[in-house]
N, CA, C and O of each residue as an XYZ file, in Angstrom:
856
protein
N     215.356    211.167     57.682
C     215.674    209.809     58.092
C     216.458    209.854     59.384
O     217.516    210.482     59.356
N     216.036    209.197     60.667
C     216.384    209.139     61.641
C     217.978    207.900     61.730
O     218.231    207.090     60.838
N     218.576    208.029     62.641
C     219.753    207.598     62.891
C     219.609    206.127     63.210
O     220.514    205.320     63.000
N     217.961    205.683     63.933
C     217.557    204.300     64.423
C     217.024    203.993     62.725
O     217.804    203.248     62.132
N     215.986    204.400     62.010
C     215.818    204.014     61.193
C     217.074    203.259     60.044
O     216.945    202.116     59.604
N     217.942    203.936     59.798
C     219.239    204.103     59.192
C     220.035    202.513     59.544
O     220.473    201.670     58.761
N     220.005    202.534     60.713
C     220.882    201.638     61.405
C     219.733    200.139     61.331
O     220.147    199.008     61.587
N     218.707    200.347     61.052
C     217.667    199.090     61.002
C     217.726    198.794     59.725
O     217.629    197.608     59.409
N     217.934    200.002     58.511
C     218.218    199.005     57.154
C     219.302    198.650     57.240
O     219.417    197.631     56.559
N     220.408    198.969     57.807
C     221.285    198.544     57.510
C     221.781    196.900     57.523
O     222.444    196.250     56.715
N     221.126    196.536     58.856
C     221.226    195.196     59.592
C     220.614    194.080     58.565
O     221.030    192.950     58.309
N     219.459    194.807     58.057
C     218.238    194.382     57.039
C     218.849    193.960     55.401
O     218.354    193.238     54.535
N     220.245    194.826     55.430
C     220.762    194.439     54.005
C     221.670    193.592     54.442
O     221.911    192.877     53.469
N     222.377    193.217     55.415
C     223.826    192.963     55.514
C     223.457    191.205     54.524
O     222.369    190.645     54.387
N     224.358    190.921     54.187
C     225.427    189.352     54.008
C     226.273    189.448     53.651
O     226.707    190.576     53.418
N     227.024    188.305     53.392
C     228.105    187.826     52.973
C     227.891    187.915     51.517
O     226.813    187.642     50.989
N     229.267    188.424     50.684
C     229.416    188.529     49.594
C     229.985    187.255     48.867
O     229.854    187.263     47.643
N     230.716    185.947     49.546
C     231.103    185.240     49.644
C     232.309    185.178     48.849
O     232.289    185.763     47.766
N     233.647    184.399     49.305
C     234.334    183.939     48.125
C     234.774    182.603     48.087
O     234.473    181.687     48.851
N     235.795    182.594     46.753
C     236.024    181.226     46.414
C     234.387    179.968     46.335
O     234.300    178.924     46.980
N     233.844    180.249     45.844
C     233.006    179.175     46.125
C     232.915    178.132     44.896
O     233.297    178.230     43.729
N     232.154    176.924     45.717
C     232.548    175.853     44.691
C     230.851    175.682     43.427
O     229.739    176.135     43.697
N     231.078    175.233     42.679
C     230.229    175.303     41.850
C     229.524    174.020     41.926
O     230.088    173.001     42.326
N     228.061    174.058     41.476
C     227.526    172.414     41.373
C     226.707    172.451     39.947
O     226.288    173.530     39.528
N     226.502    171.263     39.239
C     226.164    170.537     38.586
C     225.517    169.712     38.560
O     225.566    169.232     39.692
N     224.406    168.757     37.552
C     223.771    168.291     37.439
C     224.354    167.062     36.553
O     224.696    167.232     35.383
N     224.453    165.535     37.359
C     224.512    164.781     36.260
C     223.778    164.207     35.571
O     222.677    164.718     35.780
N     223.641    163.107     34.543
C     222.362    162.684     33.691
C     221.338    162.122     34.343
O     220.295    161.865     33.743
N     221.524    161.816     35.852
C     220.303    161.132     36.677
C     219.429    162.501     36.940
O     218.217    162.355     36.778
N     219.864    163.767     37.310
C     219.301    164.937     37.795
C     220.234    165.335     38.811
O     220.449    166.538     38.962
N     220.922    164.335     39.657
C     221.075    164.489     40.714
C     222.476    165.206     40.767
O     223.418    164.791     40.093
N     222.588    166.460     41.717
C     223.480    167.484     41.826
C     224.688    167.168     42.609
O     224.695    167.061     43.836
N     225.905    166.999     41.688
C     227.414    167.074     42.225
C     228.398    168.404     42.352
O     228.409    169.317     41.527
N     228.996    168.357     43.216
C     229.819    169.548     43.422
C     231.378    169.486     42.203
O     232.244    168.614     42.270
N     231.367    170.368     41.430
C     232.403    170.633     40.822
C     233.615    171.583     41.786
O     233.299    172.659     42.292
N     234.728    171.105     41.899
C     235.506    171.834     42.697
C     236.655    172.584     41.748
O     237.214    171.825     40.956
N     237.138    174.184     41.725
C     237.509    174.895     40.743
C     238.944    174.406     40.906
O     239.409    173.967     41.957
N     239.629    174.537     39.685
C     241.181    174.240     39.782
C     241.246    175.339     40.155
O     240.358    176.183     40.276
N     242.964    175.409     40.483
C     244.020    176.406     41.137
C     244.248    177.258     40.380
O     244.495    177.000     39.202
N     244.223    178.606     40.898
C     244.766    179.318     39.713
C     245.853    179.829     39.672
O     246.528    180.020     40.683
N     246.137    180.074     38.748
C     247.611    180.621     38.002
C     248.378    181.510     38.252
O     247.480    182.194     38.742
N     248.952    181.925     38.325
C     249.122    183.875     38.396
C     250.101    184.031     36.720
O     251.187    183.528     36.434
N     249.183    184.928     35.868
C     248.943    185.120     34.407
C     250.343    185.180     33.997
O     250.651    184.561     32.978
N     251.244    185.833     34.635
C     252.523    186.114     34.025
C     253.187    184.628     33.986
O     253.929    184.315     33.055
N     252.870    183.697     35.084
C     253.606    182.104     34.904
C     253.136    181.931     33.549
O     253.876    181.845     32.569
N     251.436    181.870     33.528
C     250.536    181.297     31.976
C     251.416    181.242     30.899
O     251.810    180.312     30.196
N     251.768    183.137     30.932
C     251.956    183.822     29.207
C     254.211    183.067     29.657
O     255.073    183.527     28.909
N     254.491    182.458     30.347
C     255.802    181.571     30.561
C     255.925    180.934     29.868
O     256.748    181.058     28.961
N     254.620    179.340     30.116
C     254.400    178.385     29.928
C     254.637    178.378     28.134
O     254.243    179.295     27.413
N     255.359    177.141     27.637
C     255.219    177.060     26.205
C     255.140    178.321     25.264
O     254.442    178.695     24.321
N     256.383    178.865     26.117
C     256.512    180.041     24.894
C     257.424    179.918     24.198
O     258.017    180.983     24.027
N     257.885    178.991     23.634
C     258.633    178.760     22.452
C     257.612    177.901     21.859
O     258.083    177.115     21.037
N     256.555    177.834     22.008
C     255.757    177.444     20.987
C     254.758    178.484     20.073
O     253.843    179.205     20.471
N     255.218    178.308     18.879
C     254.587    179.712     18.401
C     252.969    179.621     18.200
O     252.152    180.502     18.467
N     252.722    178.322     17.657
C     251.169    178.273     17.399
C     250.545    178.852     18.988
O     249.775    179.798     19.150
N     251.070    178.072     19.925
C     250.183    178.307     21.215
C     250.473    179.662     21.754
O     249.655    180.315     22.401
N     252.289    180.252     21.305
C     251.793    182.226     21.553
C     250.859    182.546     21.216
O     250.113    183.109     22.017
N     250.399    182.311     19.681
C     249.513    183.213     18.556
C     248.190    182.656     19.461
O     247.450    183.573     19.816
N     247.914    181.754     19.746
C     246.173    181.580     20.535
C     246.528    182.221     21.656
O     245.663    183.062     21.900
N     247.484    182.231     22.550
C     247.562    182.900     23.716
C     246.818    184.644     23.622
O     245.880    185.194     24.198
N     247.903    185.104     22.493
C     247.826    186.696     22.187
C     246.172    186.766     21.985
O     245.399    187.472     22.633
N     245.871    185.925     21.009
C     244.512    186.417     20.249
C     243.430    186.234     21.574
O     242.349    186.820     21.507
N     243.790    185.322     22.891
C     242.645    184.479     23.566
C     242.808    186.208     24.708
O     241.769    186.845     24.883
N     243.919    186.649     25.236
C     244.168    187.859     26.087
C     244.357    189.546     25.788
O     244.340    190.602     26.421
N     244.576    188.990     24.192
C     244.392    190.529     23.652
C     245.976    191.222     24.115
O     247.060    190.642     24.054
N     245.698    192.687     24.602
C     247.038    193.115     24.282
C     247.031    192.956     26.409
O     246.358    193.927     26.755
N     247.298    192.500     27.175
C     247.876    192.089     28.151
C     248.779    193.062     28.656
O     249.924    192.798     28.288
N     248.703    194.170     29.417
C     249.672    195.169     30.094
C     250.352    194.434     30.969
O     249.879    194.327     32.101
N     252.048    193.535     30.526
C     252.650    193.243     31.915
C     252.985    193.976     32.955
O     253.593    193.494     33.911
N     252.652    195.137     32.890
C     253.048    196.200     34.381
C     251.577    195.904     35.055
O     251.543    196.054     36.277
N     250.671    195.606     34.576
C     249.471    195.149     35.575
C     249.611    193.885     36.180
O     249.021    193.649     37.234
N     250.475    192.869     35.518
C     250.282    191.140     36.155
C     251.337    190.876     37.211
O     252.557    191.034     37.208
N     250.556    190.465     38.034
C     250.897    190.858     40.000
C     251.583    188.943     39.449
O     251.368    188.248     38.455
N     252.570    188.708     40.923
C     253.333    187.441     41.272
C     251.663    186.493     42.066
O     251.720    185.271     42.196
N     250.526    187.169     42.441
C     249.820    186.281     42.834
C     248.700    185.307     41.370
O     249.097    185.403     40.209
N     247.720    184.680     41.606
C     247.122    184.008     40.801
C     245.589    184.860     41.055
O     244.791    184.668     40.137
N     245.054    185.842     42.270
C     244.163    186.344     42.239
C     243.944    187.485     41.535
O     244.849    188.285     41.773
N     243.015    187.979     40.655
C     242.709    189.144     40.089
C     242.317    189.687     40.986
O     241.789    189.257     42.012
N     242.704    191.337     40.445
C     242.278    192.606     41.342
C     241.111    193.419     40.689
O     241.260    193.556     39.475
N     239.851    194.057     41.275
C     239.209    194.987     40.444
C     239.312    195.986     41.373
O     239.223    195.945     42.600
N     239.430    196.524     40.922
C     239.197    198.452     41.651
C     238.151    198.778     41.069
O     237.956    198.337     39.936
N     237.167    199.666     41.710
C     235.969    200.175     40.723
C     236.245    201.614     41.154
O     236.303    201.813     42.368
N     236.425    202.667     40.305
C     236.869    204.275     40.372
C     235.908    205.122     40.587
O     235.855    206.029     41.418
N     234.883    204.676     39.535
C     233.398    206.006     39.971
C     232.348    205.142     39.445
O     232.372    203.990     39.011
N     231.271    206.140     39.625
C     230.088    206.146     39.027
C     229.282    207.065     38.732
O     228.851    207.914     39.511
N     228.921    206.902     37.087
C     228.518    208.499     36.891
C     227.446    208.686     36.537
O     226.952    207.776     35.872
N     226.741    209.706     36.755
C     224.878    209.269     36.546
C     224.954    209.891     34.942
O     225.756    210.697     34.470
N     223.992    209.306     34.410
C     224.052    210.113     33.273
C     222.164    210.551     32.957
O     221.325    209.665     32.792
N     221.839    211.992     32.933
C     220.859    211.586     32.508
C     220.400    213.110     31.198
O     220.953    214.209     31.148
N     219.727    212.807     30.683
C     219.064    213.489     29.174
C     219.532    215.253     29.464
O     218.982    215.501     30.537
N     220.208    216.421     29.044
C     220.024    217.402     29.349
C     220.494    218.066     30.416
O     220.172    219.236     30.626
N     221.453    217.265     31.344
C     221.890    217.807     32.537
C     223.697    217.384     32.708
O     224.146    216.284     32.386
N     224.261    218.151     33.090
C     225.685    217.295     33.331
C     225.887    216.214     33.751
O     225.172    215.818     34.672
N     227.083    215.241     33.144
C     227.306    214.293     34.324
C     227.526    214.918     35.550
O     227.962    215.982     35.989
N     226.860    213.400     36.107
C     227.374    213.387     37.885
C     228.209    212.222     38.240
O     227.821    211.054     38.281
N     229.534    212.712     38.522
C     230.595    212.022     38.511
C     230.660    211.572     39.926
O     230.673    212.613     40.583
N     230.714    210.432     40.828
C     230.554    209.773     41.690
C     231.932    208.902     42.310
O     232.027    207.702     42.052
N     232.915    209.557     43.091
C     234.154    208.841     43.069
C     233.383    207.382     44.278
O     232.336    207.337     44.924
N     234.355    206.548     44.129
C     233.560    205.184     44.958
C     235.216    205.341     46.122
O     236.377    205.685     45.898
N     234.642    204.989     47.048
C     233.269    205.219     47.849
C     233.152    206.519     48.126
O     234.020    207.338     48.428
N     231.100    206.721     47.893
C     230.273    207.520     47.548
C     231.094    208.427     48.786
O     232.079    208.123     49.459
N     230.240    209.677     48.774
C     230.684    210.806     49.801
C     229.048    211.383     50.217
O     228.147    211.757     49.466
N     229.072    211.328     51.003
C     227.375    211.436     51.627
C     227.248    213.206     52.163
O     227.930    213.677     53.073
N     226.514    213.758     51.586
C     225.999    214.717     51.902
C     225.606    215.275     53.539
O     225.597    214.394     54.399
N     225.306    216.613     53.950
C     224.809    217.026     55.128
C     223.667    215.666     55.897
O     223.654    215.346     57.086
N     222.964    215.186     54.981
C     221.678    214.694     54.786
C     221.670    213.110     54.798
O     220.763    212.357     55.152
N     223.032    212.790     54.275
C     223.327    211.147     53.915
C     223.553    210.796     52.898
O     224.441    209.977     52.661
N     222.906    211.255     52.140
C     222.090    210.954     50.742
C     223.786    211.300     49.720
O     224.433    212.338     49.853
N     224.199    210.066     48.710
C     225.211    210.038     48.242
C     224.425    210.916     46.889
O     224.890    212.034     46.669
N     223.622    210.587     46.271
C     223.004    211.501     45.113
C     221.371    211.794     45.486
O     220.677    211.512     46.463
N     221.130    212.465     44.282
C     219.503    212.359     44.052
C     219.071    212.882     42.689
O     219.719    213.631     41.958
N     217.954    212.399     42.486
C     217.172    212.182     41.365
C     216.258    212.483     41.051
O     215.410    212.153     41.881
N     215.680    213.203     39.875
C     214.112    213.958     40.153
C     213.377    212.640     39.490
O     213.720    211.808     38.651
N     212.449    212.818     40.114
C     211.183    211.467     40.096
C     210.750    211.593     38.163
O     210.725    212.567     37.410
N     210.534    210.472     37.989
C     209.845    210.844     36.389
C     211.161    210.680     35.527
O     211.009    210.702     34.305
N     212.549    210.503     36.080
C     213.500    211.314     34.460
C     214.154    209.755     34.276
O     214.171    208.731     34.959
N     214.638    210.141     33.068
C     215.305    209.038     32.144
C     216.724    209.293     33.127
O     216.953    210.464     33.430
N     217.440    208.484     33.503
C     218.831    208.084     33.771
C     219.909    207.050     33.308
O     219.478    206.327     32.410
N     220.924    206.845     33.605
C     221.419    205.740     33.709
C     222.872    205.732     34.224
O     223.443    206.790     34.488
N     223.548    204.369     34.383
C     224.971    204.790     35.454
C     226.263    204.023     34.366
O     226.434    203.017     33.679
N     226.774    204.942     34.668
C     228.518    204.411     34.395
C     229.244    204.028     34.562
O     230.077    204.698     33.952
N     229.834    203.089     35.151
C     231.270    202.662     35.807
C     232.236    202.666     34.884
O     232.208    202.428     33.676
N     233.499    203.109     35.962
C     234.680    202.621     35.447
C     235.360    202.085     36.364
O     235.128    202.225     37.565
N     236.580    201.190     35.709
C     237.191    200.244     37.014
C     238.435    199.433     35.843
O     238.538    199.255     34.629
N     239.336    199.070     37.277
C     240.483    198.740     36.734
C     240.976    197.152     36.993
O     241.054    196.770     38.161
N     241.278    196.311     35.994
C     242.096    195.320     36.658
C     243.144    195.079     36.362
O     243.724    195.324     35.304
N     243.555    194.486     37.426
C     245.255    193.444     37.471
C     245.421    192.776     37.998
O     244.601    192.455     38.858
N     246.604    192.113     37.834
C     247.261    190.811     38.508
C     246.650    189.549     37.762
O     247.320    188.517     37.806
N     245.648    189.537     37.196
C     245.852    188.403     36.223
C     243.846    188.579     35.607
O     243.235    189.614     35.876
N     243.215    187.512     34.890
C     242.363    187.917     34.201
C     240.885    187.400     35.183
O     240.728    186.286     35.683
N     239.941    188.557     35.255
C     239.153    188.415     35.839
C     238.170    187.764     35.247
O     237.769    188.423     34.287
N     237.455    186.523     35.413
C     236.314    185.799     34.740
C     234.828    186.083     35.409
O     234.533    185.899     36.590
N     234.061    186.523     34.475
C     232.469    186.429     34.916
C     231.816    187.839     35.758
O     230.750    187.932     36.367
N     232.970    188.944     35.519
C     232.394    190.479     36.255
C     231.039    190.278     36.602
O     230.592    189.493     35.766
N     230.286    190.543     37.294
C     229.086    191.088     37.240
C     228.822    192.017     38.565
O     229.504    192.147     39.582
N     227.432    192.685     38.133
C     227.484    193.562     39.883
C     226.171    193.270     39.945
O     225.595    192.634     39.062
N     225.586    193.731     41.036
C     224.238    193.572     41.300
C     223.732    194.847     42.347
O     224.438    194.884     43.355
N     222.822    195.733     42.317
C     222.651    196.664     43.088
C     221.456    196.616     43.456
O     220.633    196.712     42.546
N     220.936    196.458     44.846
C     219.948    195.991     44.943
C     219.183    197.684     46.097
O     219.923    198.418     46.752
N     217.890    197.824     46.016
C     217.172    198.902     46.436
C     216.411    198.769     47.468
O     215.963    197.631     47.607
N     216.058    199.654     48.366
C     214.963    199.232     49.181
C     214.256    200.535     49.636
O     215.040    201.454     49.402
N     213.579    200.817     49.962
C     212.436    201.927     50.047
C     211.706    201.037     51.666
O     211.344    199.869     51.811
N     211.731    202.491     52.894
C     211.459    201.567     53.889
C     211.386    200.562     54.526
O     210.408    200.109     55.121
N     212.822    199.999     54.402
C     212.995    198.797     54.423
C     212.304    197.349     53.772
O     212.377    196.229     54.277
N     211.555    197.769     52.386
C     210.892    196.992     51.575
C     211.467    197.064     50.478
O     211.427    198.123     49.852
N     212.334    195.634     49.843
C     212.776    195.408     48.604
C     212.309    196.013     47.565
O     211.156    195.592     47.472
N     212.625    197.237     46.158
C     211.729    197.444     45.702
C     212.423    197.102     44.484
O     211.810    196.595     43.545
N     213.901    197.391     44.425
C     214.644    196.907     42.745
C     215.445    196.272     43.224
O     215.772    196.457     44.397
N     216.285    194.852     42.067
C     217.164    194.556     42.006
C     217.777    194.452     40.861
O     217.506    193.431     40.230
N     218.591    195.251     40.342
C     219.383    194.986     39.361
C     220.745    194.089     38.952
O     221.824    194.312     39.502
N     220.603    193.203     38.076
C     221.918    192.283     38.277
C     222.078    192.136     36.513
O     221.184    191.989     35.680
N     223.642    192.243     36.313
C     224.337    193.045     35.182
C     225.681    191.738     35.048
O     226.474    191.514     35.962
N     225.679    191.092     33.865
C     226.929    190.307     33.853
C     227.464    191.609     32.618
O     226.678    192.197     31.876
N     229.267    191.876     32.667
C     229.921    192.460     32.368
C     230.539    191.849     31.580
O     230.736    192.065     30.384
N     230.889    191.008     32.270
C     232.117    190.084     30.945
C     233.378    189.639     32.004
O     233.464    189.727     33.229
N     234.460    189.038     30.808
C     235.914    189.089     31.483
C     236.498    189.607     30.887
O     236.198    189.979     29.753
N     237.896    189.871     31.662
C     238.755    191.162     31.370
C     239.907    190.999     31.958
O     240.197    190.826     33.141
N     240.841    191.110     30.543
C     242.612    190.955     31.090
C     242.958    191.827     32.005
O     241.970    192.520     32.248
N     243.739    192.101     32.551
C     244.508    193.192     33.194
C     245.269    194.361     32.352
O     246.311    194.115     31.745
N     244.828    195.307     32.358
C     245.384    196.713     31.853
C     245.315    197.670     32.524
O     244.425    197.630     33.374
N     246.278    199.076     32.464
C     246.228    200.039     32.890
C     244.802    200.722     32.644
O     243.871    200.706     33.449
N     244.805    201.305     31.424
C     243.593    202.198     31.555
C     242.245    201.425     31.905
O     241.952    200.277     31.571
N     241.612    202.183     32.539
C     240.158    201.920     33.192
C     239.131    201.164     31.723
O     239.029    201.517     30.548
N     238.649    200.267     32.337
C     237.049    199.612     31.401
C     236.304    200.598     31.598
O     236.662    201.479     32.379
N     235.245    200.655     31.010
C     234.194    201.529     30.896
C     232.954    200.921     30.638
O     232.747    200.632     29.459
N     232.086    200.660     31.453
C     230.549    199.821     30.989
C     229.489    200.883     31.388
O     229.488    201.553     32.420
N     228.441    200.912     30.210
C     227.639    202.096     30.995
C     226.239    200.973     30.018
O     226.079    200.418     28.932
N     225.252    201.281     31.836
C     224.201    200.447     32.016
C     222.770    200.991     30.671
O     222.857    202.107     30.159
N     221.736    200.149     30.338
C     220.601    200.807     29.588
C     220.238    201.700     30.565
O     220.327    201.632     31.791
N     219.726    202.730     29.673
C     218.373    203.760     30.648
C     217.661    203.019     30.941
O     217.252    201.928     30.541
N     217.403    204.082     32.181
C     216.067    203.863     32.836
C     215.313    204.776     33.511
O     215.821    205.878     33.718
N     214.125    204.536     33.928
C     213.334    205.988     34.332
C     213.172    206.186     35.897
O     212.795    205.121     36.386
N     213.287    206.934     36.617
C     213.023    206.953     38.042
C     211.549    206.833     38.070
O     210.790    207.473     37.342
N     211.023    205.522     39.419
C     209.569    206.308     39.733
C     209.133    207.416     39.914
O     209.743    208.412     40.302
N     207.617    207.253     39.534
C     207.468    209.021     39.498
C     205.729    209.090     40.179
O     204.824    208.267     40.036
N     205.736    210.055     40.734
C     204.483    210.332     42.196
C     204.769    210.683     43.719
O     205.892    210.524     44.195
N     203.889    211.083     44.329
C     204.829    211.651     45.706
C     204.962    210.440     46.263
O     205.901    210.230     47.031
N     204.169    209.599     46.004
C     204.447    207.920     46.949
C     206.270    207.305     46.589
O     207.098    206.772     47.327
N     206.317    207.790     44.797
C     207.950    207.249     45.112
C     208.989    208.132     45.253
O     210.153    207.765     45.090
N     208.730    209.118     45.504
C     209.976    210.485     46.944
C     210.009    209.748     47.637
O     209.321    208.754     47.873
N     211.162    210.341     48.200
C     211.779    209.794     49.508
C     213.011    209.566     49.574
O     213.773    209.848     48.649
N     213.556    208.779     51.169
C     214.905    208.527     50.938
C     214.375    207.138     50.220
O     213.188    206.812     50.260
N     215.389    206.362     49.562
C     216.105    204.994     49.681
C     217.874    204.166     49.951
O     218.990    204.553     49.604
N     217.562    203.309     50.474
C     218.558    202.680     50.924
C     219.327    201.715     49.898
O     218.540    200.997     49.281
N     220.675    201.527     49.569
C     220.870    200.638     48.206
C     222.150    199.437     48.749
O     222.307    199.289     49.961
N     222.712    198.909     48.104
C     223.576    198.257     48.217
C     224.122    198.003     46.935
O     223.213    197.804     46.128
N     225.441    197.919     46.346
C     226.215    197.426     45.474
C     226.937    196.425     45.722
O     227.364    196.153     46.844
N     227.178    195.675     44.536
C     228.246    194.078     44.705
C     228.640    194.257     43.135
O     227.912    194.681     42.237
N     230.133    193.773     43.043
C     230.616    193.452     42.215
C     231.280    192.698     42.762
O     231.970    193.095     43.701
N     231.308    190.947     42.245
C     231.645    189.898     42.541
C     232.182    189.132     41.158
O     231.940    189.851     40.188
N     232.861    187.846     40.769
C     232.994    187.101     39.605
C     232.873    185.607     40.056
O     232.437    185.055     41.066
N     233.437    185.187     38.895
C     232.550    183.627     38.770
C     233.012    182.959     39.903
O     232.397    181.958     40.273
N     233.980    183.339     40.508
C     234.699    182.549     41.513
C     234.132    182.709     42.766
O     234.444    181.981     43.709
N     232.949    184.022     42.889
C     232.203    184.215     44.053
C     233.608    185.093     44.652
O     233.403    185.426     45.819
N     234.354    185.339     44.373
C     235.306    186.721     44.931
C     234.759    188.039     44.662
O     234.540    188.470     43.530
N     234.476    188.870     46.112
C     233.250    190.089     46.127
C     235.001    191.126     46.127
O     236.017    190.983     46.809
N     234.590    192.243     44.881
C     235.685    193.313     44.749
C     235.310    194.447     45.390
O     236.265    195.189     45.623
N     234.068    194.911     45.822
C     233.591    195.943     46.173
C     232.052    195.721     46.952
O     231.102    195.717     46.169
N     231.784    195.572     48.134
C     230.403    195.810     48.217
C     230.113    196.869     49.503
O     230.529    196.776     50.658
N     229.076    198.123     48.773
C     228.919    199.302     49.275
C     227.436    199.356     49.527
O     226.585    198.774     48.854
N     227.116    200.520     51.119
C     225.638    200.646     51.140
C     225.916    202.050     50.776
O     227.013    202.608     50.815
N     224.870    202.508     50.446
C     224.489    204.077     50.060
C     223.179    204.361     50.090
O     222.286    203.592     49.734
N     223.029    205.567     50.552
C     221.584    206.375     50.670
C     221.449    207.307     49.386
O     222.318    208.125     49.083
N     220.482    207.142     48.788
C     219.680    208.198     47.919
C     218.506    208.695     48.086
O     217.716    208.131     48.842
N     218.148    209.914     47.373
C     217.097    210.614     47.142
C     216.383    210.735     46.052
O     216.881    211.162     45.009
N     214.798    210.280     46.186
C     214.120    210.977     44.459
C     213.419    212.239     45.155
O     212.824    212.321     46.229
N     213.694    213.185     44.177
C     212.625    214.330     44.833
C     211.408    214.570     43.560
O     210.957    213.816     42.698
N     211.139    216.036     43.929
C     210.659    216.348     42.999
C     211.298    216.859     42.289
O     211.272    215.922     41.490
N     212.008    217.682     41.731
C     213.165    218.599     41.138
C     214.586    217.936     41.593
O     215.070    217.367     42.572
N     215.008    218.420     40.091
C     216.660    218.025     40.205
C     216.864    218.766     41.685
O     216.085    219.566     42.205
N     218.226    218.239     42.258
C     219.419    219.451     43.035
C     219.566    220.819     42.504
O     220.147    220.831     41.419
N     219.258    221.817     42.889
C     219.372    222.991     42.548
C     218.307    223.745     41.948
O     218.422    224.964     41.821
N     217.008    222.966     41.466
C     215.987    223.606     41.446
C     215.243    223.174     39.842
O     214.097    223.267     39.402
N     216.705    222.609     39.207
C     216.933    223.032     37.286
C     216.124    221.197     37.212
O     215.910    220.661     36.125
């Protein structure tokens, strides 16, 4: 893969990840109104609010679970960190992937033998208050032609120290010399609020054979 090629997907993936955005709706005519999001909080005021009320502690606790206050920041925005990504596939070690990727002689952040069962791992951390609507989306391209898009809702998630852990269904790499090659990818992890926590390009490889021959 040439340095002009490289630099032409790149241009080819770019947008905006967007944030804060406002949401719309449909009222009973059909016709679409903009819902505008309230303000948010910062979690440690929340778990403040009406705490001498015990009924509304006990829904609080049960609605946030166990809540690490050494994670809940003075702002109202949640934080995600995303730590790695790890390939997992049938018979071979993990491949542990710190983010952001680390690109080889070649570019290429991993690779993959054509034909095999895989699948990926994340882990990632939040704080400062509770993140609503995780999802990521990783989208593929093969010569600058769209070929996958994957899009994954996660969930929400209080703020705690130790890392979440979500690991995706298998799946199989194409397989034939037509699907070798490099490809070009992009990652997003964004939430309901349209606040983007991470978005990365990366180069991969399917070959024929694993790395190393095995």
């Amino acid at each position: 893969m040439d340095d002009t090629e490289r630099e032409k997907e790149k241009e080819k993936e770019k947008h905006d990840c967007g944030t804060d955005v406002e949401d719309e709706e449909e009222d009973e005519e059909g016709n679409k109104r903009v819902v505008v999001l309230g303000p948010q909080v910062p979690l440690k005021e929340q778990l403040e609010l009406d705490k001498d009320d015990e009924s509304l502690r006990r829904w609080k606790e049960q609605l946030l679970g166990q809540v690490d206050t050494e994670q809940l920041g003075e702002t109202a925005e949640p934080e995600v960190t995303v730590l790695d990504l790890t390939i997992l596939s049938p018979g071979r070690p993990d491949l542990v992937l710190p983010i952001p990727f680390q690109a080889d002689d070649k570019g290429y952040a991993f690779a993959l033998k054509d034909g095999s069962p895989y699948s990926f791992r994340f882990s990632f951390v939040v704080s400062n208050n509770i993140v609503s609507g995780l999802k990521y989306t990783n989208t593929v391209w093969k010569t600058g032609v769209k070929v996958e898009t994957q899009k994954m809702m996660l969930g929400t998630f209080s703020p705690q120290l130790e890392p979440y852990i979500y690991e995706g269904e298998e799946e199989t790499t194409p397989a034939g010399i037509f699907a070798r090659g490099s490809y070009s990818a992009k990652l997003k992890f964004v939430d309901d609020d349209g606040k983007c926590f991470l978005e990365m390009s990366y180069y991969f490889e399917i070959r024929k054979e694993w790395p190393g021959g095995q």
